[in-house]
N, C-alpha and C positions, 0 to 999 in steps of 0.2 A: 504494500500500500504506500510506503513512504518514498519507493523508487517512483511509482506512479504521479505523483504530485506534480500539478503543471507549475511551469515557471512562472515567474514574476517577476515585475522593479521591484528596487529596493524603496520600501518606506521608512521615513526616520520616525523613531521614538525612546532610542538608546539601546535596543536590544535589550528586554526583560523576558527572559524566558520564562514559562509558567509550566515548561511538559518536558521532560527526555528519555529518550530510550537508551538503553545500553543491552551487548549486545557482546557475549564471550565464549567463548570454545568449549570443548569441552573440560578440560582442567579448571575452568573458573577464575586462571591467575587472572592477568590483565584485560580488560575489555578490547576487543576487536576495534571497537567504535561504540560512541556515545553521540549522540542526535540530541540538538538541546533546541526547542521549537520556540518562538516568538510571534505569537500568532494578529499582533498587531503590527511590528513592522517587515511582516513577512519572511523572516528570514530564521535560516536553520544553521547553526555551526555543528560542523565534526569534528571529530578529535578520534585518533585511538590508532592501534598499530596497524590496522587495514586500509585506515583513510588517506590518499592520496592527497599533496599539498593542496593542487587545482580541485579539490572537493569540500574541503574545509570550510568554505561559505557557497550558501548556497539561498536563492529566496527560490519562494513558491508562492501561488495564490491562495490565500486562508481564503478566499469567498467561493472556490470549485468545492465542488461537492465529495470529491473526494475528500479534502482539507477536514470539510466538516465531519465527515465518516471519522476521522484519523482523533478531531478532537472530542468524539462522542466516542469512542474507545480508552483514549487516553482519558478521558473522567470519570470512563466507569471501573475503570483498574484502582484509581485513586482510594485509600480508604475514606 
């Protein structure tokens, strides 16, 4: 779902992420990648030993309907 994500500009509002995923092998040491979601000013950072430099920022459109799919999953996980 979160490869699927249409793109987007960048919007400004300082990056406050409120969602991420992580995302590790199976030993559990290091995370592969971590997905940190900003769903106001569009934009996702990566980080982790699978993520390539040119992937690290990345926006998307919060108002496609996948987006919304993505953060009506990420809030049902939420305790």
């Amino acid at each position: 779902m979160i490869e699927s994500l249409p793109g987007s500009e960048q919007h400004r509002c300082g990056f406050s992420p409120g969602w991420s995923v992580r995302a590790y092998a199976d030993t559990l040491d290091l995370a592969l990648f971590e997905a940190a979601f900003c769903f106001s000013c569009h934009e996702v950072r990566m980080h982790g030993t699978a993520v390539p430099p040119a992937l690290a920022t990345q926006f998307f459109d919060a108002g496609a309907p996948r987006a919304h799919a993505l953060l009506t999953l990420l809030r049902e996980a939420a305790p």
